[in-house]
NUPA-923073 format. One record per residue (C-alpha): x, y, z. Coordinates in steps of 0.02 Angstrom, whole numbers, plus 50000, padded with zeros to 5 digits. Each point is the difference from the previous one (the first is absolute). Layout:
# NUPA-923073
[atom [X; Y; Z]]
...
//
This chain:
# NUPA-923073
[atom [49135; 52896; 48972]]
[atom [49971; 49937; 49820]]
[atom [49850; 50043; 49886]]
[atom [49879; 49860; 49980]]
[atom [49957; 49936; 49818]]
[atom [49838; 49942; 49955]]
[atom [49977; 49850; 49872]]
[atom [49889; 50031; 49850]]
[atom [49968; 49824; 49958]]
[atom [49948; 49926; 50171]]
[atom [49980; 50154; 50107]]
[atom [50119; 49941; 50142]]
[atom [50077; 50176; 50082]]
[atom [50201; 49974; 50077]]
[atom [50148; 50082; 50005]]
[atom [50134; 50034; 49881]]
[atom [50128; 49901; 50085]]
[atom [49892; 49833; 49961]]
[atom [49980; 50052; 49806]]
[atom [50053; 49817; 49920]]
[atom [50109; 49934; 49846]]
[atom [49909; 49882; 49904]]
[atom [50087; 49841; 49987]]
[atom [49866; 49913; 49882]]
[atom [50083; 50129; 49876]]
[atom [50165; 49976; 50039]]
[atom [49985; 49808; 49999]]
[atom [49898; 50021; 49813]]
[atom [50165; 50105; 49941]]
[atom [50117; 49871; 50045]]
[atom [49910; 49859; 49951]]
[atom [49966; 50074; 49844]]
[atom [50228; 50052; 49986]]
[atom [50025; 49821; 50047]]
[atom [49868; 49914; 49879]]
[atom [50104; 50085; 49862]]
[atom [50160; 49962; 50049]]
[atom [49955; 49802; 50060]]
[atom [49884; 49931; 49850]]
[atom [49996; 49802; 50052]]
[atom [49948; 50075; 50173]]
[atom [49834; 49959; 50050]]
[atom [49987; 50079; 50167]]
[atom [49991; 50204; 49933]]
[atom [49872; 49934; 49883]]
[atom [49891; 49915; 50121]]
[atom [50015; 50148; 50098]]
[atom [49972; 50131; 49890]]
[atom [49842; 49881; 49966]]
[atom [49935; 50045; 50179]]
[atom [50027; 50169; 49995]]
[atom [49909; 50043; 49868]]
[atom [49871; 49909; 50063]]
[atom [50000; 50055; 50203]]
[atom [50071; 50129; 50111]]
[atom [50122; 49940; 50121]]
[atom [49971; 50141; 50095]]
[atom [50163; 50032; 50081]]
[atom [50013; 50170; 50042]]
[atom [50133; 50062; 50148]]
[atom [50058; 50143; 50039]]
[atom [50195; 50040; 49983]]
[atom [50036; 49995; 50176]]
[atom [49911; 49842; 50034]]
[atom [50102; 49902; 49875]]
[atom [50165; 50095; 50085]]
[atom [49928; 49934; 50175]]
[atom [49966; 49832; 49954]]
[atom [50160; 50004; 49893]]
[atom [49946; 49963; 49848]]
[atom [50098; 50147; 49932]]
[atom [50189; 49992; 50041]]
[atom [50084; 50139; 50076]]
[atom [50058; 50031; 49790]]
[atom [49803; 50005; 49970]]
[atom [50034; 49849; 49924]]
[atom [49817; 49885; 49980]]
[atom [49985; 49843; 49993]]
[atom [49829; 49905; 49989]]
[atom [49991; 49807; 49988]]
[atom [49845; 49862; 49994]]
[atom [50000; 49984; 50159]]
[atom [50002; 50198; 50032]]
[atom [49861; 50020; 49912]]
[atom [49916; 49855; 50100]]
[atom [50048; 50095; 50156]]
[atom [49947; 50171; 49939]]
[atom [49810; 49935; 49941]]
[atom [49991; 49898; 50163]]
[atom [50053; 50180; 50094]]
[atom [49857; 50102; 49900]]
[atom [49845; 49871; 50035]]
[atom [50064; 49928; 50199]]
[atom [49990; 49828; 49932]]
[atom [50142; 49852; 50013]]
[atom [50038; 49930; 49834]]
[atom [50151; 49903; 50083]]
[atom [49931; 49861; 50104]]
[atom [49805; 50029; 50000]]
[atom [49991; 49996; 49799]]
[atom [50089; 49847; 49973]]
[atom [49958; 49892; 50150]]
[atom [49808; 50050; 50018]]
[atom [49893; 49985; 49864]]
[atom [49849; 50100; 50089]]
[atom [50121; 50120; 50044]]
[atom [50035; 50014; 49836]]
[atom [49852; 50017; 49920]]
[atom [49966; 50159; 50129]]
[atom [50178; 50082; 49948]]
[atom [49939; 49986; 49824]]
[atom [49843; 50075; 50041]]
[atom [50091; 50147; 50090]]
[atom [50137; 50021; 49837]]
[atom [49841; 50017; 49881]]
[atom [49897; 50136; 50113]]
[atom [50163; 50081; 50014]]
[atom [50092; 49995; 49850]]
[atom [49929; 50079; 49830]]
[atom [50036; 49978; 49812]]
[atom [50082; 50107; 49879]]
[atom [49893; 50142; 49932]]
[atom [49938; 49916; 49844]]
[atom [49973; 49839; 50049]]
[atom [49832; 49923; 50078]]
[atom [49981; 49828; 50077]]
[atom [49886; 49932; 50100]]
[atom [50021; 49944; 50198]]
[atom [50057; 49821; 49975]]
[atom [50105; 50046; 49814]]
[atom [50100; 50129; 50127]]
[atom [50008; 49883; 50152]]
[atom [50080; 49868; 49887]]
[atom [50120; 50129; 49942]]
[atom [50062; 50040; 50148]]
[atom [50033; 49830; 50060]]
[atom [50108; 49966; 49841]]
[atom [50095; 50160; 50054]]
[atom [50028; 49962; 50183]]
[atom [50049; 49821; 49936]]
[atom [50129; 50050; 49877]]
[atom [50082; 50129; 50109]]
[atom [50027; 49867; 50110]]
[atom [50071; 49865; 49902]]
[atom [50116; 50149; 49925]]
[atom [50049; 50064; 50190]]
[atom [50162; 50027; 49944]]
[atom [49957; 50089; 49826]]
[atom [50054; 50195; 49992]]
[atom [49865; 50102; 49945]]
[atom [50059; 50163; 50038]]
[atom [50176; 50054; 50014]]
[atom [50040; 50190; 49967]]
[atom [50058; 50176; 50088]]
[atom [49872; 50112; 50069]]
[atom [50051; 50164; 50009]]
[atom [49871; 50109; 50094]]
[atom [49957; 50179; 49957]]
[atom [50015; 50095; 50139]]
[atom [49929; 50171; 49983]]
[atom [49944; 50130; 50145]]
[atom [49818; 50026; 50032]]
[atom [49952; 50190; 50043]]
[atom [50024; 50004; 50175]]
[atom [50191; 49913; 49981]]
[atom [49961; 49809; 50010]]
[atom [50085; 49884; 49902]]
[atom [49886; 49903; 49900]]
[atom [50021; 49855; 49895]]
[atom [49887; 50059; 49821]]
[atom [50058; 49849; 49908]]
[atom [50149; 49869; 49942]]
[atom [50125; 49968; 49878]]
[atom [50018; 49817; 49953]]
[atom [50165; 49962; 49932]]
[atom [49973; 49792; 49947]]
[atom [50187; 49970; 49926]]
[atom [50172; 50066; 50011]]
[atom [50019; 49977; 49836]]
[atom [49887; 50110; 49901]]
[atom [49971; 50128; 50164]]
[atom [49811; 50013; 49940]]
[atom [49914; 50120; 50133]]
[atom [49816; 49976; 49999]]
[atom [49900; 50135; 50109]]
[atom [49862; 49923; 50079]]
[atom [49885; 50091; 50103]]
[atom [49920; 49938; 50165]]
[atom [49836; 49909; 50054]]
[atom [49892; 49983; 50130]]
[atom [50059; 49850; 50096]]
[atom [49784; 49952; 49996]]
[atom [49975; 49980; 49842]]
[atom [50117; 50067; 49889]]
[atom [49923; 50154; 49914]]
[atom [50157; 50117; 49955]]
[atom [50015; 50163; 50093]]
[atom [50041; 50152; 49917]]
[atom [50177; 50047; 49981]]
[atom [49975; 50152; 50130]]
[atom [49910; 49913; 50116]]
[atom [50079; 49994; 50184]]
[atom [50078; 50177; 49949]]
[atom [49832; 50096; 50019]]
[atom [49860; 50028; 50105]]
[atom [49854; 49879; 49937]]
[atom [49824; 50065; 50003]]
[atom [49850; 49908; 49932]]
[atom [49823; 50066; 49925]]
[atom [49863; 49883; 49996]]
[atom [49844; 50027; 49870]]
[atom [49841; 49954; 50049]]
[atom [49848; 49999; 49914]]
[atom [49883; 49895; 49908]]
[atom [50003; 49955; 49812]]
[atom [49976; 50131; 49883]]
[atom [50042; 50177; 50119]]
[atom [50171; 50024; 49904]]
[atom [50116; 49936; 50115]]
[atom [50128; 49943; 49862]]
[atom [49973; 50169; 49909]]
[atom [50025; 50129; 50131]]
[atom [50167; 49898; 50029]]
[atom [50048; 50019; 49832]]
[atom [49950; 50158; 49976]]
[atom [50102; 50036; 50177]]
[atom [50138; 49927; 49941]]
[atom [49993; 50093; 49822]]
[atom [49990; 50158; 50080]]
[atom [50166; 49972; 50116]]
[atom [50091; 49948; 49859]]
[atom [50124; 50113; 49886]]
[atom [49932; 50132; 49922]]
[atom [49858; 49985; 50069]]
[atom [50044; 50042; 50178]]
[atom [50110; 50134; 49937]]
[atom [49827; 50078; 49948]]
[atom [49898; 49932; 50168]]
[atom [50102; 50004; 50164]]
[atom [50173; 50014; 49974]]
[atom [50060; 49921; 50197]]
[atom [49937; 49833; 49940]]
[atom [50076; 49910; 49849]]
[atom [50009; 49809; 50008]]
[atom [50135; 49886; 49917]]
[atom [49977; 49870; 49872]]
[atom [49881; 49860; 49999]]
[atom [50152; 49868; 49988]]
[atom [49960; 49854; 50084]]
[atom [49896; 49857; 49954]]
[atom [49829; 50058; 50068]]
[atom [50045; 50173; 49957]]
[atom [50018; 49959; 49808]]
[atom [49853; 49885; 50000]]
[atom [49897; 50166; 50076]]
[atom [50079; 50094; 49861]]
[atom [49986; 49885; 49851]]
[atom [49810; 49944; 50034]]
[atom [49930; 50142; 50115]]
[atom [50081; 50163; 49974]]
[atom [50029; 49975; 49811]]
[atom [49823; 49979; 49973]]
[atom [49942; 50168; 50111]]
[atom [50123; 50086; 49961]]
[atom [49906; 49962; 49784]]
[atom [49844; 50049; 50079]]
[atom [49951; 49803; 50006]]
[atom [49890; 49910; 50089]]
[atom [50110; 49927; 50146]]
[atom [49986; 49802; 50045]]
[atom [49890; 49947; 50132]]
[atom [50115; 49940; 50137]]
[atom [49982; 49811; 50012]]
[atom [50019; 49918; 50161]]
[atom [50034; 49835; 49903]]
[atom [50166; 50064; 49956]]
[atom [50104; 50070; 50123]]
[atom [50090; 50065; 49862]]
[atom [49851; 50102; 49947]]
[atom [49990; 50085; 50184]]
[atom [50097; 50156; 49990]]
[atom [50108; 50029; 50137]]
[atom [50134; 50129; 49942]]
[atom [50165; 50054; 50101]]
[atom [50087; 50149; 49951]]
[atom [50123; 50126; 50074]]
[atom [49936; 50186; 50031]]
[atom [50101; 50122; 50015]]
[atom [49945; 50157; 50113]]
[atom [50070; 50152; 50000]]
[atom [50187; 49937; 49917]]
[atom [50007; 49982; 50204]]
[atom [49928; 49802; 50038]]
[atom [49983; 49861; 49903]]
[atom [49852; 49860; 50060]]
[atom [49939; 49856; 49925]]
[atom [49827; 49995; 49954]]
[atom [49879; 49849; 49998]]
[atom [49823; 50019; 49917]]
[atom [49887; 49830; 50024]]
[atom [49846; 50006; 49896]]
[atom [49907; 49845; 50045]]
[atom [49863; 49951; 49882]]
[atom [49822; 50058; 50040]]
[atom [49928; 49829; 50032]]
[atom [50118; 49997; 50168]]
[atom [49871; 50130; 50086]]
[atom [49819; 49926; 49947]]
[atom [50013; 49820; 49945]]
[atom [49826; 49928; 49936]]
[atom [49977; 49862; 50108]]
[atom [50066; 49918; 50155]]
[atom [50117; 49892; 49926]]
[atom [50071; 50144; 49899]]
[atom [50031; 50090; 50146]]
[atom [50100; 49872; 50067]]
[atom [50107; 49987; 49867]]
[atom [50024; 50183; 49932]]
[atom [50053; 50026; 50214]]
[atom [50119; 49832; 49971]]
[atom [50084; 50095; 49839]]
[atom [50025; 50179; 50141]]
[atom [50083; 49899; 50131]]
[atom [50104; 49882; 49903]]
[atom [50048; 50105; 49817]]
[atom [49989; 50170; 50067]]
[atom [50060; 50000; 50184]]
[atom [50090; 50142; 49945]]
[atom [49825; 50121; 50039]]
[atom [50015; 49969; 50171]]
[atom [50157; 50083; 49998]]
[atom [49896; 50175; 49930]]
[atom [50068; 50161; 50062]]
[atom [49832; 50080; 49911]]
[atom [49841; 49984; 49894]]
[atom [49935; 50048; 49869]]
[atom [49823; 49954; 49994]]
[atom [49919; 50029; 49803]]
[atom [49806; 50024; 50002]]
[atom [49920; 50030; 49823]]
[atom [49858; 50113; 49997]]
[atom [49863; 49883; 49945]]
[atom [50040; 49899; 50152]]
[atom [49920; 50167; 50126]]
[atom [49936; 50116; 49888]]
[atom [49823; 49937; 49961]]
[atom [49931; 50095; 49841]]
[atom [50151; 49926; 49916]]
[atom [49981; 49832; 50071]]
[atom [49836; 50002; 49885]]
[atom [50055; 50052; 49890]]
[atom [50117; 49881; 49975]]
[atom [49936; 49838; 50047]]
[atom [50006; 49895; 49849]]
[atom [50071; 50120; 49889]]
[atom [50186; 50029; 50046]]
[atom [50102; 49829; 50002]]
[atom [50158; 50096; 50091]]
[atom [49863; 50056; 50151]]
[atom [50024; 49945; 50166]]
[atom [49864; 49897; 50034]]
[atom [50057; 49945; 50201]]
[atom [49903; 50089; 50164]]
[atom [50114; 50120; 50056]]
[atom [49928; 49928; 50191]]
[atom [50074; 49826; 49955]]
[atom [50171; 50078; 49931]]
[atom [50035; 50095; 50162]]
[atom [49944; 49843; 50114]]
[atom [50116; 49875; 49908]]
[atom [50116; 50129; 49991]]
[atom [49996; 50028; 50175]]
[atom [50021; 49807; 50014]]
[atom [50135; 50000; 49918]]
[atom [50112; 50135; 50075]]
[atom [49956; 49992; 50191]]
[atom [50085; 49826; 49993]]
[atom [50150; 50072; 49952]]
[atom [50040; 50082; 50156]]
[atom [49944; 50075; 50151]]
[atom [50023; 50167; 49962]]
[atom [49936; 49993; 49821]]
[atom [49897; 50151; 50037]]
[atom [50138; 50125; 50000]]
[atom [50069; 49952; 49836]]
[atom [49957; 50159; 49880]]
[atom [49865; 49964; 49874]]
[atom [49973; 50106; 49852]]
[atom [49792; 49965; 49936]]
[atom [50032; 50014; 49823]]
[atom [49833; 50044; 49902]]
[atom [50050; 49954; 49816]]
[atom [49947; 50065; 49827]]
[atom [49938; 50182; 50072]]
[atom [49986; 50020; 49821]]
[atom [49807; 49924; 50031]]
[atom [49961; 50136; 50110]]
[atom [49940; 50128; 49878]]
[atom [49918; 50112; 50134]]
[atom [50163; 50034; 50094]]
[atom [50181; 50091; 49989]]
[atom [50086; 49840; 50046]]
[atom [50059; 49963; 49807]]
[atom [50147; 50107; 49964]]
[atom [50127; 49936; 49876]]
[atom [50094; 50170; 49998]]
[atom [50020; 50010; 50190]]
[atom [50176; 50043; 50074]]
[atom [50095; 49933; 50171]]
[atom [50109; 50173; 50025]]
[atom [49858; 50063; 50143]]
[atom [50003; 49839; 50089]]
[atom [50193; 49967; 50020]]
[atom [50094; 50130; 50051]]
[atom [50204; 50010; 49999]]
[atom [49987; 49803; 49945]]
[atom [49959; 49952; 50191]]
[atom [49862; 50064; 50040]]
[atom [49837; 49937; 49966]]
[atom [49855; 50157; 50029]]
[atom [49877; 49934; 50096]]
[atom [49886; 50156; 49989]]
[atom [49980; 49987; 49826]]
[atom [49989; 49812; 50022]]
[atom [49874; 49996; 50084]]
[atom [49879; 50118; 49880]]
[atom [50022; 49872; 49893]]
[atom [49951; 49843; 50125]]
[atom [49826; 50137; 50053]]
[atom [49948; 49995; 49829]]
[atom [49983; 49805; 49990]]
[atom [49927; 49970; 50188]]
[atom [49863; 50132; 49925]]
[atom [49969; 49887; 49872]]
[atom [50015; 49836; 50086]]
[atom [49867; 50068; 50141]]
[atom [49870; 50051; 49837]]
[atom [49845; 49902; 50009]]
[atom [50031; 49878; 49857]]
[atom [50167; 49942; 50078]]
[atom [49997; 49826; 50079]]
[atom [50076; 50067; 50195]]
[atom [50184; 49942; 50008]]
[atom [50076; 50077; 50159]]
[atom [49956; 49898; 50120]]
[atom [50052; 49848; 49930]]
[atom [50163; 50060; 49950]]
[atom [50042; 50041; 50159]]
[atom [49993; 49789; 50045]]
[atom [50142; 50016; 49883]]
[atom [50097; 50133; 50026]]
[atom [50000; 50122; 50152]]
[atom [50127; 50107; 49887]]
[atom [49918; 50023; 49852]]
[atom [49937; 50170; 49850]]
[atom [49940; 49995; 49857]]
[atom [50048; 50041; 49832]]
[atom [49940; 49983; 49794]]
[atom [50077; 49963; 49833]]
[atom [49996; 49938; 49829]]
[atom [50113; 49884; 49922]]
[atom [49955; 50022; 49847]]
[atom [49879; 50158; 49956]]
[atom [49866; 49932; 49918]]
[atom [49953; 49826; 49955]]
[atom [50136; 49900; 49936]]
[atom [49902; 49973; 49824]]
[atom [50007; 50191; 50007]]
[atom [50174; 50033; 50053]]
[atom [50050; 49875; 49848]]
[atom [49942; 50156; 49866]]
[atom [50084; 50125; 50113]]
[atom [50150; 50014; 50141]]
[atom [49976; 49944; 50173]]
[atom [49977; 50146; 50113]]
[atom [50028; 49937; 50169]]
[atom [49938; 50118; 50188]]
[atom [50042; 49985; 50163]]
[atom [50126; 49866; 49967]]
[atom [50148; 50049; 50108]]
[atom [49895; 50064; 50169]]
[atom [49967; 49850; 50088]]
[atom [50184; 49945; 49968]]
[atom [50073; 50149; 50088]]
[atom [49891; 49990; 50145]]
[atom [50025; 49842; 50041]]
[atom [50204; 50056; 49988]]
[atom [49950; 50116; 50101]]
[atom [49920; 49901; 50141]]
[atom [50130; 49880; 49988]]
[atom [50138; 50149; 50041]]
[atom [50071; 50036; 49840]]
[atom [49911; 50184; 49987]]
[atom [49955; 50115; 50143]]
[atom [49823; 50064; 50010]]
[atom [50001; 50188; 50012]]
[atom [49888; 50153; 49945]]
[atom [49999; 50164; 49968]]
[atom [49950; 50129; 50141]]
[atom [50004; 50194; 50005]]
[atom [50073; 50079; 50163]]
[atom [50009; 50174; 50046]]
[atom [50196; 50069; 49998]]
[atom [50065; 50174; 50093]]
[atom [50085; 50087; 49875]]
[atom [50136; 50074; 50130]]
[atom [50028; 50000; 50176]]
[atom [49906; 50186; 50024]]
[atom [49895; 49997; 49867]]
[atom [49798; 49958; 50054]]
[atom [49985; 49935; 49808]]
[atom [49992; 49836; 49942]]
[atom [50011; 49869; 49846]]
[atom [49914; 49859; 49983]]
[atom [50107; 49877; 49937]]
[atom [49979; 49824; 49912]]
[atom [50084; 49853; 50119]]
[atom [50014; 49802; 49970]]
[atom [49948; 49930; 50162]]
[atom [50032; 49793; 50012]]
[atom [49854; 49895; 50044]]
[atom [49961; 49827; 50071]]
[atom [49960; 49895; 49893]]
[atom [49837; 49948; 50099]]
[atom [49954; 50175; 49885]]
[atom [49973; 49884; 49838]]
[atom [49891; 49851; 50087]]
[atom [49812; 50006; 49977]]
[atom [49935; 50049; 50175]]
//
């Protein structure tokens, strides 16, 4: 049994034996070798032309290319014209053989099916018919140069062994001439769309977090600030089983360089943009627990619009942008659901309408319906997925002990595995006393549409206002807590507590001790009953 891999660009979920090589970036390398070395040679040029105008999209896996021999028994690849033809006819089920030339309404429909499927390079936008034309030039030329070699290079695979003792494939070594033995390590795809996986992925255990929430509850910030806290020195200081690796790949930086920069400068973090897919941050990074296991963590924090779009039409679209750009939250393993306090708490609400532009302004009704929406068509058995309720920027609630900047993890994991649910759940008391208060918008019950596996929990990001935390330095609560009990409920801790038992102090003697014992629990012992 191999570990699955989940895609962060489309979302698609398979296993690491299907992980692709990307031969749009193979072909672009040895166009680009052979434009050098052949200057009165047309053909590289023209094709470098397309490719920096459309994807190909030709993404296989290394043992597809071995089975449909492609790849020599040497490793040895060798893509022509009329490979590629083949390959692109492959991806999209359509016959650009005999129905394309011979059928002009056929034709027109294999065009139409090339454009839906077939996207353009990341900086370039063209409209439908600009594209469709495009492609036709493409399909065209490839097939009047059948015999043209595009691609023609070694592919060594690097074969590594995942933690259980598979051999996976993690990447390739393209060797394009005997001559100057250039190696270029390329890492692999997902044979969908082409997003690049990272360079441990198929070795690890995947598990994915999904934020919810509407605009303006601090999604974005608790995950910086969550990912602040696990990092270097800073978990040295915190929790000490949990220290993640670096931000390296592409997403990862982009996190760091626009999102985790600016929190970690006290800054005002940008408003995730569901325009951008770029803006969306969706963050992979390996955690390391206990120096024992090694997993790959996913955190998807859609934009807020996705849970209460402002008209129908909105809705249709912001539901479009889920299924098609972020498939990857159906494949949660948890939640973590971020509720600001002006969105329940009611005095604040007032006092806040019109005042604060960084307030939550949607009905926390409408969030947990659309929310609900959203999730139970996932799956079936969307109700047992763990869901920490998140109440953000406890900073606001003056009148209660939930701000605490200074507070310590020792009491609540104990010998690095075990996560004290007695002390736990003190904590969780103190917040279901304040949610049930008078001048708290009632939440339960509509959680539980969501969630049948759910508790409750409160932090701040930040510490004060961010205009405030700008003069001074950030103190962030509460930050870690959710994260570990969502480990926990996934396996990675065990839930025990402490419990005093009488002990004989000798086989004659009528006298006894009473004695301080870690007793394991279910963890059905950290759900909200």
């Amino acid at each position: 049994m191999y570990y699955n891999v989940n895609c962060t660009g489309c979302g698609r979920r398979m296993s690491a034996l299907n992980m692709a090589i990307n031969i749009d970036g193979l072909i672009e390398m040895y166009v680009k070798r052979e434009k050098e070395k052949n200057k009165g040679n047309n053909i590289y040029e023209t094709m470098l032309d397309f490719l920096s105008n459309i994807r190909l999209g030709l993404y296989f896996s290394f043992y597809y290319l071995k089975k449909e021999k492609y790849l020599t028994e040497k490793n040895e690849l060798n893509i022509l014209g009329e490979d590629i033809i083949y390959l692109l006819a492959e991806k999209h089920k359509v016959d650009l053989k005999g129905a394309y030339w011979n059928n002009p309404d056929e034709r027109e429909e294999i065009l139409d099916v090339l454009a839906e499927g077939m996207y353009t390079t990341e900086d370039v936008e063209v409209d439908w018919q600009s594209k469709r034309k495009e492609i036709k030039r493409i399909v065209d030329f490839l097939s009047i140069n059948a015999g043209a070699v595009f691609v023609q290079c070694r592919i060594d695979p690097r074969k590594e062994k995942d933690d259980i003792g598979n051999v996976v494939i993690t990447g390739i070594n393209a060797v394009f001439s005997q001559k100057d033995g250039t190696r270029d390590g390329i890492p692999l795809v997902c044979p969908e769309c082409g997003a690049t996986f990272l360079p441990e992925a198929g070795k690890y255990y995947e598990e994915v977090i999904l934020l919810m929430g509407s605009s303006r509850t601090g999604k974005t910030a608790y995950l910086a600030s969550l990912i602040d806290c696990l990092n270097g020195d800073n978990a040295k200081e915190q929790i000490f089983p949990l220290q993640i690796g670096p931000l390296a790949d592409k997403r990862g930086l982009f996190f760091q360089k626009n999102i985790l920069n600016a929190y970690q400068k006290g800054k005002k973090i940008p408003k995730t943009n569901i325009s951008n897919e770029e803006m969306v941050p969706l963050v992979s990074l390996l955690l390391n627990i206990r120096n024992e296991r090694i997993i790959i963590v996913t955190f998807v924090d859609m934009p807020g619009e996705a849970y209460v779009p402002e008209e129908e039409q909105d809705q249709k679209k912001e539901l479009s942008f889920i299924a098609n750009k972020r498939r990857i939250s159906k494949n949660a393993s948890a939640y973590i659901f971020c509720i600001a306090p002006e969105q329940v708490d009611l005095p604040i609400k007032e006092n806040e309408a019109g005042k604060c532009q960084d307030s939550a302004q949607a009905n926390i009704g409408d969030v947990c319906r659309n929310i609900k929406h959203m999730v139970s068509s996932n799956d079936e058995d969307v109700v047992n997925i763990p869901m920490a309720v998140v109440i953000t920027k406890n900073d606001k609630l003056k009148d209660y002990d939930f701000y605490n900047p200074d507070e310590k993890y020792e009491d609540l994991i104990k010998d690095a595995q075990y996560f004290m649910a007695d002390k736990y759940r003190k904590i969780t008391e103190e917040i279901m006393e304040y949610l049930q208060a008078r001048h708290v918008v009632p939440l339960e019950k509509e959680l539980r549409f969501i969630s049948k596996c759910f508790n409750y929990f409160t932090v701040a990001s930040y510490g004060a206002s961010v205009e405030a935390v700008g003069k001074n330095k950030k103190m962030p609560s509460g930050i870690i807590l959710p994260f570990v009990w969502i480990l926990t409920m996934l396996g990675y801790f065990k839930p025990a507590g402490l419990e005093y038992v009488r002990e004989k102090k000798g086989w004659f003697s009528a006298k006894y001790d009473v004695v301080e014992c870690l007793k394991e629990y279910d963890k059905r012992e950290l759900i909200r009953k």
